[in-house]
N, C-alpha and C positions, 0 to 999 in steps of 0.2 A: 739306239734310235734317237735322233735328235728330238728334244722337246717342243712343244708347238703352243703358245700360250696367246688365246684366244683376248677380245676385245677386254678392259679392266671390267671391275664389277661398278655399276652405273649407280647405285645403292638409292638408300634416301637420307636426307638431311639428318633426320633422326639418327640414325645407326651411325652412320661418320661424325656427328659430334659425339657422339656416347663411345666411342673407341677413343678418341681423342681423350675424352673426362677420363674413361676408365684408365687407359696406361696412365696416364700422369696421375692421379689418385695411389692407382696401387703400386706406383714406383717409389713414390712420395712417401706412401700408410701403408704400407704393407700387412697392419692389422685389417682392414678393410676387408680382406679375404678372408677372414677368421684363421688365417694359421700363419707360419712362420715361413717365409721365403726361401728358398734354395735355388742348387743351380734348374732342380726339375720340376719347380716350381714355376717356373716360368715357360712363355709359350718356344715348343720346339719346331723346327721349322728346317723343311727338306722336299728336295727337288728330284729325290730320289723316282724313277721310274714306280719304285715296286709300289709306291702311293698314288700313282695316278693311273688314270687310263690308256693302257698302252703308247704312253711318256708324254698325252697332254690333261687338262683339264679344265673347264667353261668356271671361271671365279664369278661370274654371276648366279650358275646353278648352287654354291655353297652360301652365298648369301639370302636365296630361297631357300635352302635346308634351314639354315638360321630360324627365317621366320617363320617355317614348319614346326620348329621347336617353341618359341613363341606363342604358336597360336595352339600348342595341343596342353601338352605337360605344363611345364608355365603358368597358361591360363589356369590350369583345373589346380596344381598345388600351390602355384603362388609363393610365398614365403615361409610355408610349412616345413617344418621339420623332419626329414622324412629317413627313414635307415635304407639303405642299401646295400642289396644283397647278389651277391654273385649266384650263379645256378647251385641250387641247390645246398646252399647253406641255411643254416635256422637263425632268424632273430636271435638276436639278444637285449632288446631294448624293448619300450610298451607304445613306441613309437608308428606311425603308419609307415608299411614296408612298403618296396619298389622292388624288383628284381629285374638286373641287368643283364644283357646289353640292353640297350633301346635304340633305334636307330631313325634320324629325320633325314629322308631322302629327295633330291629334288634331280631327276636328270643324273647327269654325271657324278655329282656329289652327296656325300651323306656325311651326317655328324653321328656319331656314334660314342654316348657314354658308355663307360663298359668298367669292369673292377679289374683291375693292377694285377690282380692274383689268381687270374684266368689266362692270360698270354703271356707265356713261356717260353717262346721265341724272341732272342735276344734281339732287337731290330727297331728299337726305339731311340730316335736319339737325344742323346741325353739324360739319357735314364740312370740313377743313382743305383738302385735296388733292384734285385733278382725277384722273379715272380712269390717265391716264397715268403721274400719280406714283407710283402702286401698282408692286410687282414682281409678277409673273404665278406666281411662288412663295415658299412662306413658310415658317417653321420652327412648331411649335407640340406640343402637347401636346391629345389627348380630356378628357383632368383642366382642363388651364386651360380649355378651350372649352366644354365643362359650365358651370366655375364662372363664365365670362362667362356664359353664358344667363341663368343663376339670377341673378348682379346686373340684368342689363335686365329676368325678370322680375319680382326683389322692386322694381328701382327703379321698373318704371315701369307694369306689368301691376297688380301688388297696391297697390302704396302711390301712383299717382295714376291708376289705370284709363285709361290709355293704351298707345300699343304702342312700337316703337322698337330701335335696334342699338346696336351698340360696335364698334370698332376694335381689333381683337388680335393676336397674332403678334410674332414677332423685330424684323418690321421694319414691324408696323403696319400689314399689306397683307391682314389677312383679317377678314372680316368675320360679325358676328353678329344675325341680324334675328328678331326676334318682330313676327309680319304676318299679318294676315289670312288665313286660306286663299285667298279669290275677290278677294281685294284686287288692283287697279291696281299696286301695287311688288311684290306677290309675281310676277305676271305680268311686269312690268318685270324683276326678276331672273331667271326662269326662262328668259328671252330674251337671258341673258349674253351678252359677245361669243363668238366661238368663235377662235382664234389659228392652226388650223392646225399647221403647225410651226416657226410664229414663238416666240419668249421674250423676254421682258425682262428683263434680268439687275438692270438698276439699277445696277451697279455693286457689288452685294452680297454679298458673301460668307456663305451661309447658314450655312459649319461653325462661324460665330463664334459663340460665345455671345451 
């Protein structure tokens, strides 16, 4: 089915100079992000049917997800330190927990954080590591997980109307997805594993910087 890509996203001044500062920033410092750059470290981007809405999708409704995001989580944690935790894993930090997926939906579009070590369908592109290599918890920050959204939307929503994720967190075990609403991956994620009261340490020590 050919793809069908509706009017660009109209945004506001704000958000398009803040995608501009941020790629050139974290091209530039790559410390900025708090971890080490790779190739999955950066935003991935695909035209693939099985991320969109049966092969279209509105880049203005992901730009309201965005600002759903913004206005909920964001606001309330801010620059907090916070762990994150797959379904049914246990802390291991004295940190305030979150538990993933979460999902900002607007319309067609939804931004969906979610942990590395929950989807086990190989169908991400770009992806370095098997779901196994993921830790079931992560260190991270609402501030940095915003300003990842906003890169995969300016990199790949607005500037090549496609959708796509990134790879974030201490230890590069959480994940950032702009997808379709009725999309095949977002269903594929909403279907995470669930762990019980298993964990996977990795070996990791989370209080590390």
């Amino acid at each position: 089915m050919a793809r069908t890509y509706l009017m660009p996203p109209s945004g506001s001044l704000r958000l398009t100079l803040f995608y501009c500062a941020f790629v050139f920033v974290t091209q530039a410092h790559p410390a900025f992000l708090n971890t080490t750059l790779s190739d999955e470290l950066h935003p991935q981007c695909t035209d693939s049917n099985d991320w969109m809405n049966a092969g279209y999708f509105n880049p203005n409704h992901c730009l309201d997800a965005l600002n759903k995001l913004e206005d909920t989580d964001f606001k309330l944690y801010k620059s907090r330190d916070i762990e994150f935790l797959a379904p049914g894993a246990k802390s291991r930090t004295d940190l305030d927990t979150v538990r993933l997926p979460r999902r900002y939906t607007s319309e067609g579009c939804t931004i969906i954080i979610a942990m590395l070590s929950t989807i086990t369908e190989n169908f991400l592109p770009g992806q370095v590591r098997q779901a196994d290599e993921y830790s079931h918890t992560d260190r991270s920050k609402f501030s940095y997980l915003w300003s990842i959204a906003a890169w995969v939307d300016g990199s790949c929503v607005s500037k090549a109307s496609m959708l796509g994720w990134c790879a974030t967190g201490a230890h590069s075990s959480i994940g950032i997805f702009t997808v379709g609403t009725k999309s095949k991956v977002n269903r594929i994620i909403s279907s995470g594993l669930l762990l019980g009261n298993t964990n996977r340490s990795a070996g990791w020590n989370l209080h590390a910087s």
